[in-house]
MMTF fields as JSON, N, C-alpha, C and O atoms, coordinates in Angstrom:
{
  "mmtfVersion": "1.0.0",
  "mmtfProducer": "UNKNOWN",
  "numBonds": 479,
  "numAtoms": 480,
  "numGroups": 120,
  "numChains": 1,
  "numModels": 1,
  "chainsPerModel": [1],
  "groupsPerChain": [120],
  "chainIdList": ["A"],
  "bondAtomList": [4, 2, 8, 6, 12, 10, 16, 14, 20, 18, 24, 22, 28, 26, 32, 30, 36, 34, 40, 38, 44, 42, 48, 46, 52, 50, 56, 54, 60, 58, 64, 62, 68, 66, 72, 70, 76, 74, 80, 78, 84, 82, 88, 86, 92, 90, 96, 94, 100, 98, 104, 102, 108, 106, 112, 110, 116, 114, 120, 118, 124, 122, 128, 126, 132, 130, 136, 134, 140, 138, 144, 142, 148, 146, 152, 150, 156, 154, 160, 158, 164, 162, 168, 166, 172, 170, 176, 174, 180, 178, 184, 182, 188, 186, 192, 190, 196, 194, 200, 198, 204, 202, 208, 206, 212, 210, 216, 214, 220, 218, 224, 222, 228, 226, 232, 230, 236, 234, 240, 238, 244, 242, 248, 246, 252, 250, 256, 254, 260, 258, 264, 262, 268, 266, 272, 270, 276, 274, 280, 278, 284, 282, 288, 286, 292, 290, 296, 294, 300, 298, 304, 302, 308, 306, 312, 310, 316, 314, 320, 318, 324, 322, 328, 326, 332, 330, 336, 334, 340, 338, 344, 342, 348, 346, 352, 350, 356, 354, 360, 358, 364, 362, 368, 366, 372, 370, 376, 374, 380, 378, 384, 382, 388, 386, 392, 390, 396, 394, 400, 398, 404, 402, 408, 406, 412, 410, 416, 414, 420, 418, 424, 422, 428, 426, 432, 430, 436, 434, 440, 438, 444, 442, 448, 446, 452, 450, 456, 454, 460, 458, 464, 462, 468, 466, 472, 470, 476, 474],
  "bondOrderList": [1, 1, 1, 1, 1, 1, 1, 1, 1, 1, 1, 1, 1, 1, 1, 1, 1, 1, 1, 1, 1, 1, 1, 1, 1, 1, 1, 1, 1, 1, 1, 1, 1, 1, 1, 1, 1, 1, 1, 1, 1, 1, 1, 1, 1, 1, 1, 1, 1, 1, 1, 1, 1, 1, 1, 1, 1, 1, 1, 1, 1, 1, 1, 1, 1, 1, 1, 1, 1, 1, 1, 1, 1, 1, 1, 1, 1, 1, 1, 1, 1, 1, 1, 1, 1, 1, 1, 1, 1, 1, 1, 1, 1, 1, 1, 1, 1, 1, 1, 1, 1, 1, 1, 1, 1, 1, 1, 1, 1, 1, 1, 1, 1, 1, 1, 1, 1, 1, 1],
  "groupList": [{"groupName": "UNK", "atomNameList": ["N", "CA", "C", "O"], "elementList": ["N", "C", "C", "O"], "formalChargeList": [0, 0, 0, 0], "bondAtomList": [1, 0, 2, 1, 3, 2], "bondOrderList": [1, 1, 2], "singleLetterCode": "X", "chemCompType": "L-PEPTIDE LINKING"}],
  "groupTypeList": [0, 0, 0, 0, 0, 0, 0, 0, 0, 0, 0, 0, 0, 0, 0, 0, 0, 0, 0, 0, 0, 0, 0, 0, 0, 0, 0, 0, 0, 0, 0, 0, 0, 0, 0, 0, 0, 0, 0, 0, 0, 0, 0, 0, 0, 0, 0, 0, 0, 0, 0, 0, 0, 0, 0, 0, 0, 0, 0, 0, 0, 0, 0, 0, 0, 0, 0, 0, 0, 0, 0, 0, 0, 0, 0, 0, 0, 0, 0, 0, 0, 0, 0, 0, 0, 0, 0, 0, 0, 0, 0, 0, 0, 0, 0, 0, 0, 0, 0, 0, 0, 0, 0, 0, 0, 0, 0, 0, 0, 0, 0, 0, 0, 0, 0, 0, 0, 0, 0, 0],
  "groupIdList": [1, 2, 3, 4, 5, 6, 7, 8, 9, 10, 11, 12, 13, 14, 15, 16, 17, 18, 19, 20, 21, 22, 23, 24, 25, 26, 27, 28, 29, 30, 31, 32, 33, 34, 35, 36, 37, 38, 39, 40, 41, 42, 43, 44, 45, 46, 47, 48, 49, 50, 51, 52, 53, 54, 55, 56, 57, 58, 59, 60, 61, 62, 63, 64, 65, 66, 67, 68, 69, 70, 71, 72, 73, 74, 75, 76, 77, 78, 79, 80, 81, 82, 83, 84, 85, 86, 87, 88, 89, 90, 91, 92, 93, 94, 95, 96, 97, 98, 99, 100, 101, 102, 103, 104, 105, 106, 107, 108, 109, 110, 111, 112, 113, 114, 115, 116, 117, 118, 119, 120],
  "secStructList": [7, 6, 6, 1, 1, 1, 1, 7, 7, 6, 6, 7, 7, 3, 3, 3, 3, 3, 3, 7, 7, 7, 7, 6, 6, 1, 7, 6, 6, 7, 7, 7, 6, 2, 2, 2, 2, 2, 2, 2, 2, 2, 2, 2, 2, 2, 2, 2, 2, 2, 6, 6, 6, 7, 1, 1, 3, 3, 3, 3, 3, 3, 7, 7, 1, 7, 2, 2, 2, 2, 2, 2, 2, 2, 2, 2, 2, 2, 7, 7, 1, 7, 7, 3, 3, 7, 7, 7, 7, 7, 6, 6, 1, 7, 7, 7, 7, 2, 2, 2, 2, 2, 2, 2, 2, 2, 2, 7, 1, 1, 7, 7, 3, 3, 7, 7, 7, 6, 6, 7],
  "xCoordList": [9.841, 8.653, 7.725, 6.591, 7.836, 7.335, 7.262, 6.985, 7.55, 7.005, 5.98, 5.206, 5.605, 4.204, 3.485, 2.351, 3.421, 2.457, 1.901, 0.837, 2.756, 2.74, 1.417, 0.777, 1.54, 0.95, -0.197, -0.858, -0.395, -1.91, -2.471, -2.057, -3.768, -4.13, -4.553, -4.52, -5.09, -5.335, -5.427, -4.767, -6.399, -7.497, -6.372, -6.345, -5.611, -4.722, -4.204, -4.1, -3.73, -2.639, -1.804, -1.657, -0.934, 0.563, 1.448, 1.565, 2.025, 2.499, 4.225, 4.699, 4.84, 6.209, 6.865, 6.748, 7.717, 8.511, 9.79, 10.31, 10.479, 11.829, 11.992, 11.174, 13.15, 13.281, 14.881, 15.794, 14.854, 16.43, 16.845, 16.739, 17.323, 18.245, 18.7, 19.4, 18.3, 18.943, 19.565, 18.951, 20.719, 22.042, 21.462, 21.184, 21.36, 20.668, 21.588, 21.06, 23.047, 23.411, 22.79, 23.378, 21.835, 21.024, 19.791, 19.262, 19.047, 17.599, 16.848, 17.335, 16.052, 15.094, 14.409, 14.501, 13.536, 13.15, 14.123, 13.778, 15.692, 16.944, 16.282, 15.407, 16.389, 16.621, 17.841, 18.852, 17.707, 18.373, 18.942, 19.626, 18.584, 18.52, 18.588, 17.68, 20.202, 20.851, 20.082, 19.833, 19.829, 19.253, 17.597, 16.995, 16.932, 15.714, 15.523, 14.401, 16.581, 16.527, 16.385, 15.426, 17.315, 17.659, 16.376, 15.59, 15.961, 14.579, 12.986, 12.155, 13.59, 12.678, 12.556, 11.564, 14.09, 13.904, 13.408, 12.711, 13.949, 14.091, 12.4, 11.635, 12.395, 10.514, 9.659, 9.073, 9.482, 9.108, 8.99, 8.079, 10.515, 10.748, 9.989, 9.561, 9.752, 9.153, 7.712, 6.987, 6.969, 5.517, 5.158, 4.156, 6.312, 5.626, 5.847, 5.404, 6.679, 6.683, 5.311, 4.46, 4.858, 4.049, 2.597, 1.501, 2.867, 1.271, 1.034, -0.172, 1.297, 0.134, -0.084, -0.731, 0.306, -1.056, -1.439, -2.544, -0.895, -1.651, -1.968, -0.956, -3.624, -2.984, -3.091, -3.331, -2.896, -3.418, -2.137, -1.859, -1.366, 0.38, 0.805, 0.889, 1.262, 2.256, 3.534, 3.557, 4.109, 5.544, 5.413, 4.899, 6.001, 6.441, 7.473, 8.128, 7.916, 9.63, 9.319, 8.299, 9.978, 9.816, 11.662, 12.724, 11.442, 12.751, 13.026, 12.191, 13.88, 13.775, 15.058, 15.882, 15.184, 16.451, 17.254, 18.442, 15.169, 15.648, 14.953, 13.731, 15.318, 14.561, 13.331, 12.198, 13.97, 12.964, 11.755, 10.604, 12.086, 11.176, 10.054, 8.999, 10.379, 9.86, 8.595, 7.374, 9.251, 8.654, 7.418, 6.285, 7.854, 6.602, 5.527, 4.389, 6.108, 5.412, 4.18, 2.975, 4.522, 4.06, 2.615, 1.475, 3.162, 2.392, 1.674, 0.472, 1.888, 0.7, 0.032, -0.714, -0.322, -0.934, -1.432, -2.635, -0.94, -1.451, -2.269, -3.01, -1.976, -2.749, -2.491, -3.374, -1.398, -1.482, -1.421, -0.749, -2.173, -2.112, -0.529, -0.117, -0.172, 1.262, 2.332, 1.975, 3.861, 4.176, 5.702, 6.156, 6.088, 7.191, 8.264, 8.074, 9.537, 10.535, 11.877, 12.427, 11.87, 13.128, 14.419, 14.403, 15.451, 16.739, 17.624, 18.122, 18.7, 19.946, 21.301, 21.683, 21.829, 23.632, 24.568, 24.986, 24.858, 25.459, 26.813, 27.473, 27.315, 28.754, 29.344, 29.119, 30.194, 31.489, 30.937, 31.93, 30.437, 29.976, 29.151, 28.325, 29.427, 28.395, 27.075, 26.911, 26.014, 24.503, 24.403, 25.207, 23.545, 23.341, 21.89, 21.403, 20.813, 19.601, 19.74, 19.015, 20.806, 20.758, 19.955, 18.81, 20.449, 19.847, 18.372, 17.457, 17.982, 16.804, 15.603, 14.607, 16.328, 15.266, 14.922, 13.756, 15.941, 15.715, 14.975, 14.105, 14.96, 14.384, 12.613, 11.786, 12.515, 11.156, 10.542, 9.32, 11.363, 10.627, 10.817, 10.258, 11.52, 11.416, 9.779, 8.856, 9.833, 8.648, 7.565, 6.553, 7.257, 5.936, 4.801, 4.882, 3.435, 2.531, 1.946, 0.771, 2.474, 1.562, 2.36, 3.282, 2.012, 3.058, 4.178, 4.335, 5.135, 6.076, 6.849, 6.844, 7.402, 8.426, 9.474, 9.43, 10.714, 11.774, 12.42, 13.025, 12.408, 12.268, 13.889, 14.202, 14.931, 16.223, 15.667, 14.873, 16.389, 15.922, 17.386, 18.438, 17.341, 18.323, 19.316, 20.496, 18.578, 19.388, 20.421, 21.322, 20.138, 21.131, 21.948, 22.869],
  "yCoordList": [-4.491, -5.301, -4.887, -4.692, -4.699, -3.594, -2.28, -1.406, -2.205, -0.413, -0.572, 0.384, -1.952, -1.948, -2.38, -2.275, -2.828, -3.485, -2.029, -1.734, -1.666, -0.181, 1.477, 2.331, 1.248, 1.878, 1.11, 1.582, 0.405, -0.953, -1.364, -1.252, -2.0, -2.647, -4.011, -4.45, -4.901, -6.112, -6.693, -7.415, -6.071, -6.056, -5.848, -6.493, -4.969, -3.864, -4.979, -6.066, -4.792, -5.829, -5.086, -3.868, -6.373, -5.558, -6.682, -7.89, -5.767, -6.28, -5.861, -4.743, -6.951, -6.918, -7.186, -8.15, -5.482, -6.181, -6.383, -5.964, -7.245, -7.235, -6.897, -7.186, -6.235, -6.36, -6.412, -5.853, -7.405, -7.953, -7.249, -7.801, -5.917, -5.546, -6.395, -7.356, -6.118, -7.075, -5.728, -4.718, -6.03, -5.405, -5.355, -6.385, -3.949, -3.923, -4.875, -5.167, -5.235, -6.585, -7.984, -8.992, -8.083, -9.102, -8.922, -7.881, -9.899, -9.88, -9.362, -9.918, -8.671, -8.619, -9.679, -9.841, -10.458, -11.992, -12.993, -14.121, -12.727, -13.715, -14.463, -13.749, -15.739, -16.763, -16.102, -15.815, -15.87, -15.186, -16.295, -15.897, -17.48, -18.281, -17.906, -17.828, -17.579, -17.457, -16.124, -16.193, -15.092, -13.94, -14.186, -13.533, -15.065, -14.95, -16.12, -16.103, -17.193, -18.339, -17.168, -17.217, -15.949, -15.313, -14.342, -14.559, -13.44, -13.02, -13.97, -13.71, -15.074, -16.18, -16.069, -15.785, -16.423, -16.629, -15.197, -14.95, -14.584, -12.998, -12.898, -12.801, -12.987, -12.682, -13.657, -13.09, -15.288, -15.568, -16.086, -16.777, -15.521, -15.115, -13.848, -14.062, -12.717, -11.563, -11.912, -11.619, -12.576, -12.808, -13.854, -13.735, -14.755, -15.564, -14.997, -15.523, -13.689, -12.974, -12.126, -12.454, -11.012, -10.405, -11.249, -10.829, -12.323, -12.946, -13.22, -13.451, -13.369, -13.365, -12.465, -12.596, -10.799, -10.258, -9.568, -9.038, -9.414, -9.274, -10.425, -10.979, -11.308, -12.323, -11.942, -12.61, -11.107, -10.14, -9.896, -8.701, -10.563, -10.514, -10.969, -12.197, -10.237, -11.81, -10.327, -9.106, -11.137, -10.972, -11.135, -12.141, -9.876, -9.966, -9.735, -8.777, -10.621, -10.815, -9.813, -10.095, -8.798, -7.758, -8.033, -7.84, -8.452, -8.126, -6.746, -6.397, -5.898, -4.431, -4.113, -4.557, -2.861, -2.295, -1.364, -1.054, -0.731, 0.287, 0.219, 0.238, 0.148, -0.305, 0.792, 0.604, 1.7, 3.097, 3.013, 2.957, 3.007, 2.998, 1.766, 1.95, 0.639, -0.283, -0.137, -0.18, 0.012, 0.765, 1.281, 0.907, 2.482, 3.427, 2.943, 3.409, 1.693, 1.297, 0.296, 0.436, -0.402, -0.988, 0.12, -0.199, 1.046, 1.982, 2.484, 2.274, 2.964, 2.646, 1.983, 2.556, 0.448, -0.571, -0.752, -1.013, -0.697, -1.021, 0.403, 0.202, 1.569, 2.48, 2.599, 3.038, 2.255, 2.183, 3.152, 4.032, 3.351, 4.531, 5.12, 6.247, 4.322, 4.695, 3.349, 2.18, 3.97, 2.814, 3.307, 4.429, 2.043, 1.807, 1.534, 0.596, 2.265, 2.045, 1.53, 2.129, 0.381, -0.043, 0.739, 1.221, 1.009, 1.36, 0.947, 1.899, 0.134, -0.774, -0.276, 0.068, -0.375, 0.252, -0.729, -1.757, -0.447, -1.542, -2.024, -1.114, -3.27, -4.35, -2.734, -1.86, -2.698, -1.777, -0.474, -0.003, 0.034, 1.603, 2.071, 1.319, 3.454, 4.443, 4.12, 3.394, 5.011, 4.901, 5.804, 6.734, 5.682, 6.098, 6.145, 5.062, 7.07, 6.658, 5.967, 5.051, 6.594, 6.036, 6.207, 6.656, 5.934, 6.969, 6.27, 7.073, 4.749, 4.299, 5.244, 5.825, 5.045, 5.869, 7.215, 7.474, 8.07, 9.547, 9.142, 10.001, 8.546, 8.492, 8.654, 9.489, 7.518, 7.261, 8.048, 8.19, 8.675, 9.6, 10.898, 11.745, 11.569, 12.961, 12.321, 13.102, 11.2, 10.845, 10.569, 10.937, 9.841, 9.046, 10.273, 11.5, 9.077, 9.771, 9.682, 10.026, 9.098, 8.182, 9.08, 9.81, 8.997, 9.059, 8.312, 7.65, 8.207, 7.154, 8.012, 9.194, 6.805, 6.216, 5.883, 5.123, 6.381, 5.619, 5.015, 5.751, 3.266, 3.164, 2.617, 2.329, 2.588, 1.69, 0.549, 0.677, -0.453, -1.595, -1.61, -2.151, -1.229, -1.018, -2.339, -2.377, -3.28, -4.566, -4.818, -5.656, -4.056, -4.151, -3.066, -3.185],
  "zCoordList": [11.71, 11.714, 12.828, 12.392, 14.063, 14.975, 14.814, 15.636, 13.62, 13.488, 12.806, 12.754, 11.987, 11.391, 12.249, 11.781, 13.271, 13.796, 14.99, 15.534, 14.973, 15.903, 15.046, 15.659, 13.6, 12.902, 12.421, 11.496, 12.743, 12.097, 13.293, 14.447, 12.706, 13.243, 12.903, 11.753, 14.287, 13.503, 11.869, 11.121, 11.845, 10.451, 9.228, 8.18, 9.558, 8.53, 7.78, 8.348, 6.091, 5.048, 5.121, 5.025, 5.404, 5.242, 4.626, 4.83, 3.779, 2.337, 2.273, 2.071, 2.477, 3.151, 1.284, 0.527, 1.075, -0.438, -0.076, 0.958, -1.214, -1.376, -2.787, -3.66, -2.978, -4.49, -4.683, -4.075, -5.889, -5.926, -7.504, -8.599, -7.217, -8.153, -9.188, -8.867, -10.884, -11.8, -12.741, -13.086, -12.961, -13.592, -15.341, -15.955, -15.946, -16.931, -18.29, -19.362, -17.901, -18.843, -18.458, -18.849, -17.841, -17.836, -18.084, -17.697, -18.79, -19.063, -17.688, -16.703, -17.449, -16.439, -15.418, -14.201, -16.651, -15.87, -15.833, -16.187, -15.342, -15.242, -14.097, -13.608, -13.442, -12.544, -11.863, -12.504, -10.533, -9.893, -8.608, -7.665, -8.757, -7.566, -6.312, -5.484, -6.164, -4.985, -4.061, -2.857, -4.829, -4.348, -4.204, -3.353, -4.985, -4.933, -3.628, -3.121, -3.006, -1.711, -0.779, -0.01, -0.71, 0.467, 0.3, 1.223, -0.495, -0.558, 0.823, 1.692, 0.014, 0.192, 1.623, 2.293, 2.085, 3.573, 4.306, 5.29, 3.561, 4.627, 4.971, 5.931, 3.574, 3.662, 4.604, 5.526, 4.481, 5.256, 6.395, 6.85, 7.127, 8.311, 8.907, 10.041, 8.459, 8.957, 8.697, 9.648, 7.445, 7.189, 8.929, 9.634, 9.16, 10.505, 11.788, 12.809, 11.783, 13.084, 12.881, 13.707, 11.887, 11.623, 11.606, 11.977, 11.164, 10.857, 12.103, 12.015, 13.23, 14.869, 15.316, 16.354, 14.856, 14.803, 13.77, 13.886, 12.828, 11.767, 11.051, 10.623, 10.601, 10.102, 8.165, 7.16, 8.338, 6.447, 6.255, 6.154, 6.184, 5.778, 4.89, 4.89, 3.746, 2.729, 2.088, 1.929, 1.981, 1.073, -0.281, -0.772, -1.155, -2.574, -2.969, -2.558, -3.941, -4.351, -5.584, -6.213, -5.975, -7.394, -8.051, -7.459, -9.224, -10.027, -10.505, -11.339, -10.259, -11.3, -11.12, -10.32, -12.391, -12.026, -11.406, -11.314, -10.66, -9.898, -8.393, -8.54, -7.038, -6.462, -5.814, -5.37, -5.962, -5.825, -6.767, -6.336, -8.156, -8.825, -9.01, -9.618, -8.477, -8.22, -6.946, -7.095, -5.915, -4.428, -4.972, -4.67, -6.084, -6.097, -6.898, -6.937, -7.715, -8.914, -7.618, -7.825, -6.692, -5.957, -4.98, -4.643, -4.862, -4.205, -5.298, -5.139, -6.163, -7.199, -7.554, -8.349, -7.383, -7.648, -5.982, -5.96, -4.842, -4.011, -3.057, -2.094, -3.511, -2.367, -0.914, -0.176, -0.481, 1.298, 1.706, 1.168, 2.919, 3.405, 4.02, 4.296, 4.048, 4.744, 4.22, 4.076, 3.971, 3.369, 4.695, 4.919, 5.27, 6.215, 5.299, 4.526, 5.211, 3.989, 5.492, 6.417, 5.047, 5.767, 5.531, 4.398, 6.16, 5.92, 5.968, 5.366, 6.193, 6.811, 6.231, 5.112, 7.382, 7.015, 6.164, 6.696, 4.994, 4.459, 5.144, 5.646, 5.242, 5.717, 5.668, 4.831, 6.914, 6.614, 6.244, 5.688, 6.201, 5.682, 6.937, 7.454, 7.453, 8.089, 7.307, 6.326, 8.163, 8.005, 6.959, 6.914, 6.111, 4.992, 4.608, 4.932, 3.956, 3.939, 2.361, 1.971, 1.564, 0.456, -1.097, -1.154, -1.889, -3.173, -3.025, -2.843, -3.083, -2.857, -2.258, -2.689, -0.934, 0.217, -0.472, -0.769, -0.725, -0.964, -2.481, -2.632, -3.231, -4.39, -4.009, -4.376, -3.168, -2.797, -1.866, -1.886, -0.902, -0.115, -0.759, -0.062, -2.082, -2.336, -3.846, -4.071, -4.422, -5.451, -4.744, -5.341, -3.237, -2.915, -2.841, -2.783, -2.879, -3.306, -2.276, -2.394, -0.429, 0.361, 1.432, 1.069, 2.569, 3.71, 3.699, 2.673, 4.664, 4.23, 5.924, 6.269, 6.591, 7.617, 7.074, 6.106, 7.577, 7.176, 8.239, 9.019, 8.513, 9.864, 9.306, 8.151, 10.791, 10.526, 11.76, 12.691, 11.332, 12.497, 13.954, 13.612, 14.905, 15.597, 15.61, 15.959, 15.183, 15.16, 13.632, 13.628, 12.562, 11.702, 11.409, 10.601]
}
């Protein structure tokens, strides 16, 4: 969340995604509850650290089945000049950038950071 505020400025939108993986034996638009509460929070926990100084901040929840392809589908509709791709080490496993990341940084059409947060 400090690596965007480090590449922006005031003025700058910054458009914080999550996207919650849906398993192609489920419909797409499934009610996801449990995953879409924790989305919920994650997101606007970082939108109220980010929004004092940026106040051009919001969070989007995306359903898909791929999260790479989603990412890019987003960067196609939105244009940013630079897109910050979070990384995180999954429970129990070494660091990994992960098929996601490499999906989106060998397809993007934008610059792209792949930041890890030292805290997870």
């Amino acid at each position: 969340m400090q690596c965007a505020g480090a590449f922006s400025n005031p003025e700058t939108t910054i458009i914080l995604i999550h996207v919650i993986i849906i398993e192609r034996s489920s419909p797409l638009d499934i009610d996801n509850e449990n995953s879409y509460n924790k989305a919920e929070k994650t997101l606007k926990s970082l939108e109220n650290k980010i929004r004092k100084m940026h106040p051009s901040t919001f969070g989007e929840i995306i359903q898909a089945r791929h999260a790479g392809a989603a990412i890019l589908e987003m960067v196609k509709i939105n244009k940013p000049r630079l897109l910050i791709l979070g990384a995180n080490k999954k429970e129990n496993e070494n660091f990994d950038i992960g098929e996601n990341a490499q999906f989106v940084l060998k397809n993007n059409i934008c610059p792209t950071i792949l930041y890890k947060d030292p805290n997870f």
